[in-house]
C-alpha positions, -999 to +999 in steps of 0.1 A: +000+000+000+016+033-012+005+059+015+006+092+006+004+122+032+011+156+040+023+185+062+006+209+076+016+238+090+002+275+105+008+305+125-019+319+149-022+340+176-047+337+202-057+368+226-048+351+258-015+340+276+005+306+265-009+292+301-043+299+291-043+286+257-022+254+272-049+247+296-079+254+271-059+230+250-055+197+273-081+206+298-113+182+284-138+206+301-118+235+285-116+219+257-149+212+256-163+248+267-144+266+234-152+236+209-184+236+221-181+196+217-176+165+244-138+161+252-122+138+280-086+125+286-054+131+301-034+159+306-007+132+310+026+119+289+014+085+278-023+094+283-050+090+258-073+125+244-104+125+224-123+153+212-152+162+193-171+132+211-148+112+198-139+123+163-105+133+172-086+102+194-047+118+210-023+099+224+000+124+244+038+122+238+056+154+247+040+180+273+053+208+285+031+235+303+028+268+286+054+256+259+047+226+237+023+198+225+029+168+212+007+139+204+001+114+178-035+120+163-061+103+144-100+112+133-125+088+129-124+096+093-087+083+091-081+060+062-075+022+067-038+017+072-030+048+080-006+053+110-015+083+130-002+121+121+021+139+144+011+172+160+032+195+174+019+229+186+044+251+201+033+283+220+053+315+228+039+345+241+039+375+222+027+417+225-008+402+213-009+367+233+003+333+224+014+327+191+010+290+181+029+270+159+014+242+144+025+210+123+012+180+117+029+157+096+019+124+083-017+137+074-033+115+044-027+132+017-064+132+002-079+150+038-050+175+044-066+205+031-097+199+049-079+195+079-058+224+071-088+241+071-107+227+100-077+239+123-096+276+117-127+261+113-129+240+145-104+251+167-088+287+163-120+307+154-138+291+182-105+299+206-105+332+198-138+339+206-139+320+236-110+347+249-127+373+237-159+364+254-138+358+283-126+391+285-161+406+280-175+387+308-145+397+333-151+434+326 
């Protein structure tokens, strides 16, 4: 079987600080509360993440608070045979927030853009207005 994938790769930034966008992140009710979708997992190395109710399945391999993500990553939608993609989402605080740094490798090569996409769709849009709304709410 020839498998064929891609890389993807973005810059955002997020209104709020790399500890904040960590937690929202790998926190499941977090996570939950900005996707506006069932999440549950671990926050741990070695522990397993879903999202989406279940849509998105995580194994975490590299955490470090306020700094770096790493998982291996799958969607139900994931071609037979595939072995999972590799995400890595670094954060660094910047004037504006967190800027994060995304790529995902191994990504089958006929879903990549709409994955590409769906990263806005799915996650950073609805990030950025949760912030936002935060922010309202605290004033």
């Amino acid at each position: 079987m020839n498998i064929r994938t891609r890389t993807i790769k973005q810059k955002v930034v997020i209104p709020a600080s790399p500890e904040q966008v960590y937690d929202a992140f790998m926190d499941p009710e977090k996570h939950a509360a900005f996707t506006e979708s069932e999440a549950e997992g671990s926050s741990e190395v070695g522990g397993e993440f879903s999202a989406w109710g279940g849509y998105i399945t995580a194994k975490n391999l590299v955490l470090v608070p306020e700094s770096k993500i790493v998982q291996e990553w799958s969607t139900s939608e994931w071609p037979g045979g595939y072995p999972p993609s590799r995400l890595e989402l670094r954060l660094k605080a910047v004037p504006e927030g967190t800027e994060i740094t995304l790529v995902q490798t191994k990504v089958p090569e006929e879903q990549a853009d709409d994955y590409d996409q769906g990263w806005h769709d799915s996650y950073w849009k609805p990030m950025v207005r949760y912030f936002e709304q935060g922010k309202k709410r605290k004033k």
